[in-house]
KEKETI-405915 format. One record per residue: residue number from 1; residue in one letter; x negated, y negated, z of N, C-alpha, C in turn. Coordinates in steps of 0.1 Angstrom, whole numbers, always signed. Atoms other than C-alpha are relative to their C-alpha. Example, Ala and Ser with C-alpha at 12.3 -4.5 7.8 and 13.67 -1.06 7.14 Angstrom:
BEGIN
@resi = 1	resn = a	n_c1 = -9	n_c2 = +12	n_c3 = +0	ca_c1 = -123	ca_c2 = +45	ca_c3 = +78	c_c1 = -9	c_c2 = -12	c_c3 = +0
@resi = 2	resn = s	n_c1 = +9	n_c2 = +11	n_c3 = +0	ca_c1 = -137	ca_c2 = +11	ca_c3 = +71	c_c1 = +8	c_c2 = -11	c_c3 = +8
***
This chain:
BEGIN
@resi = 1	resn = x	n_c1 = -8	n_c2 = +10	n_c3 = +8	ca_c1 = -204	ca_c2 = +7	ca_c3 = +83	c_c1 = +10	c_c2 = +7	c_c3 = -9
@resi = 2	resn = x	n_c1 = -11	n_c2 = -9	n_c3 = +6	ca_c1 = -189	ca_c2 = +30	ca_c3 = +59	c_c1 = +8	c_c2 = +8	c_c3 = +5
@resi = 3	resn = x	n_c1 = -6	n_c2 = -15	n_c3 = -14	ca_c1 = -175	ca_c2 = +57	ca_c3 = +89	c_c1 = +16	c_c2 = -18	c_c3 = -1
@resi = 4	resn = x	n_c1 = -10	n_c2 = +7	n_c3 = -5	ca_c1 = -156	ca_c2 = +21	ca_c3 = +97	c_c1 = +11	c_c2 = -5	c_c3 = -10
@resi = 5	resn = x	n_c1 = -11	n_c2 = +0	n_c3 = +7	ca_c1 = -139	ca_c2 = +14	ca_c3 = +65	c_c1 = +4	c_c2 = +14	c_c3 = -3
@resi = 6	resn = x	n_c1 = -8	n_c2 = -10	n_c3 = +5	ca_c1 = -131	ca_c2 = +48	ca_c3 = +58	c_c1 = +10	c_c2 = +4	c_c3 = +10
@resi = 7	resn = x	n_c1 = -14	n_c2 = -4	n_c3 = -10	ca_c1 = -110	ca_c2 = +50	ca_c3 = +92	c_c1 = +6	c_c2 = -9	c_c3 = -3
@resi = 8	resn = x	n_c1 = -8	n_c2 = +10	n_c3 = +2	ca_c1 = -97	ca_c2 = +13	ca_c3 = +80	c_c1 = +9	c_c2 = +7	c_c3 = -11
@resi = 9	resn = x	n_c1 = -12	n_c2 = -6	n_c3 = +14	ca_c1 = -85	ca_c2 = +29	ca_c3 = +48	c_c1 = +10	c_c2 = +14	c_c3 = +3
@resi = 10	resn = x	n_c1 = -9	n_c2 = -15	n_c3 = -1	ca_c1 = -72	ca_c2 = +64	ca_c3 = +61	c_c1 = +14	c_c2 = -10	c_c3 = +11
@resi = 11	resn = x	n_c1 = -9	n_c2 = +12	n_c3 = -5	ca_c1 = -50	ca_c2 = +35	ca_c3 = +86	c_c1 = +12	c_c2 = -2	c_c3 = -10
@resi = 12	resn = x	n_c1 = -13	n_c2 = +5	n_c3 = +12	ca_c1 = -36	ca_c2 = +18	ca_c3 = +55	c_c1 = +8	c_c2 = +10	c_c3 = -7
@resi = 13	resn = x	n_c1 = -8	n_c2 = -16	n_c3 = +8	ca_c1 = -30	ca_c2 = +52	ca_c3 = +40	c_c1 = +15	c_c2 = +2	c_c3 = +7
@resi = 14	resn = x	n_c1 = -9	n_c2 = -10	n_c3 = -9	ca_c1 = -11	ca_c2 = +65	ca_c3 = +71	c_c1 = +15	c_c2 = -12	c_c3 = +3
@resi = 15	resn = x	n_c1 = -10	n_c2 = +9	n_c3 = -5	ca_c1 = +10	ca_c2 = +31	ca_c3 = +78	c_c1 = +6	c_c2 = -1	c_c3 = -17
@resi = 16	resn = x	n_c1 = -1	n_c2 = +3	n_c3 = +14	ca_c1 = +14	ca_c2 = +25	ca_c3 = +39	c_c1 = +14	c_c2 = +14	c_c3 = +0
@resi = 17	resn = x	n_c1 = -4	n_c2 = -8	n_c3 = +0	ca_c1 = +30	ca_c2 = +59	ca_c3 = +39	c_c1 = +12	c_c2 = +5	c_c3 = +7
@resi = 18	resn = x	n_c1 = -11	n_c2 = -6	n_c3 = -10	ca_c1 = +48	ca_c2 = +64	ca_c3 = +69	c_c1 = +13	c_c2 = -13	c_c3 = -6
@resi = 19	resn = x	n_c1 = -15	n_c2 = +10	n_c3 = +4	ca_c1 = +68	ca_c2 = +27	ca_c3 = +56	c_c1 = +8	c_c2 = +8	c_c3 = -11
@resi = 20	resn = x	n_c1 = -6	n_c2 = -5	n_c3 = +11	ca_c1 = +74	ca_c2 = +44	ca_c3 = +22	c_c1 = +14	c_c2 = +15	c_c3 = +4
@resi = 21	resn = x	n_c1 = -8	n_c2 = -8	n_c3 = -7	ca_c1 = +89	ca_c2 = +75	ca_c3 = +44	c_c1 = +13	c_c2 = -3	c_c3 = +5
@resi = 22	resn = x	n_c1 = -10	n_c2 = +1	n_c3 = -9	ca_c1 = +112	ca_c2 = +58	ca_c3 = +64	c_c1 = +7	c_c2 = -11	c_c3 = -12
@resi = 23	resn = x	n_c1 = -10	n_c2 = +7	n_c3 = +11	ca_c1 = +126	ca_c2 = +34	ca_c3 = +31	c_c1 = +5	c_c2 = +12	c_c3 = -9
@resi = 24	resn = x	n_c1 = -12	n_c2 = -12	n_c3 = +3	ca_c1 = +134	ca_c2 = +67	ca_c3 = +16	c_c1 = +8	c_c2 = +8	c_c3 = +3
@resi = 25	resn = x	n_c1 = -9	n_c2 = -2	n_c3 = -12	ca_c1 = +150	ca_c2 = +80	ca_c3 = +46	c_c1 = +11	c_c2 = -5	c_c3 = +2
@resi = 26	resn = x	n_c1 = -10	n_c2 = +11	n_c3 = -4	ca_c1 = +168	ca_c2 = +52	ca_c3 = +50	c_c1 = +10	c_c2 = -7	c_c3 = -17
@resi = 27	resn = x	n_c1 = -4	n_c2 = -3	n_c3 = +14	ca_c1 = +180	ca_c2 = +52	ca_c3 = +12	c_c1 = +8	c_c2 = +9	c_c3 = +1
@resi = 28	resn = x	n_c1 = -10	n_c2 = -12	n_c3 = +0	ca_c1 = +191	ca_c2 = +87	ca_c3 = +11	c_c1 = +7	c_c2 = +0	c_c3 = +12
@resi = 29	resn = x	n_c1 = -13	n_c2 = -6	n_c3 = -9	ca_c1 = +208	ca_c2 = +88	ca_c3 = +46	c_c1 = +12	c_c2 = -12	c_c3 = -6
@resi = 30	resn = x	n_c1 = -8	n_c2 = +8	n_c3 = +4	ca_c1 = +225	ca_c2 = +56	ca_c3 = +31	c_c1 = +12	c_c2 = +4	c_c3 = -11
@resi = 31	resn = x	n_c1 = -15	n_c2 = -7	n_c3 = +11	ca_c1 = +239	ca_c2 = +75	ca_c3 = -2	c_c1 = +5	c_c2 = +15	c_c3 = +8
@resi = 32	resn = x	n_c1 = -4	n_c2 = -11	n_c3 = -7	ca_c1 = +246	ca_c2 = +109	ca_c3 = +23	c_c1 = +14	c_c2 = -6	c_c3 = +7
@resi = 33	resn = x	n_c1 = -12	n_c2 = +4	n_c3 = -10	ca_c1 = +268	ca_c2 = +92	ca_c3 = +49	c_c1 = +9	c_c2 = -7	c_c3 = -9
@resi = 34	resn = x	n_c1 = -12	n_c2 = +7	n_c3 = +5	ca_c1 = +302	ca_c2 = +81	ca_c3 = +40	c_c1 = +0	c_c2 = -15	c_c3 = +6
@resi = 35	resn = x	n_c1 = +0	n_c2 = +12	n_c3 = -5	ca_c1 = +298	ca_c2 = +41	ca_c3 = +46	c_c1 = +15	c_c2 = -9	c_c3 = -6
***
């Protein structure tokens, strides 16, 4: 039972993370490029 939340939570980690990645990506190429 605990094996199964701890791969639920390492999940939220990695999705949680990877969104925050790509909204700062997507920020900075925003102020980089000339729009």
């Amino acid at each position: 039972m605990q094996m199964i939340l701890r791969l639920i939570l390492i999940l939220v980690a990695l999705v949680a993370f990877t969104t925050v990645g790509v909204f700062i990506f997507s920020l900075f190429a925003r102020g980089v490029l000339p729009h």
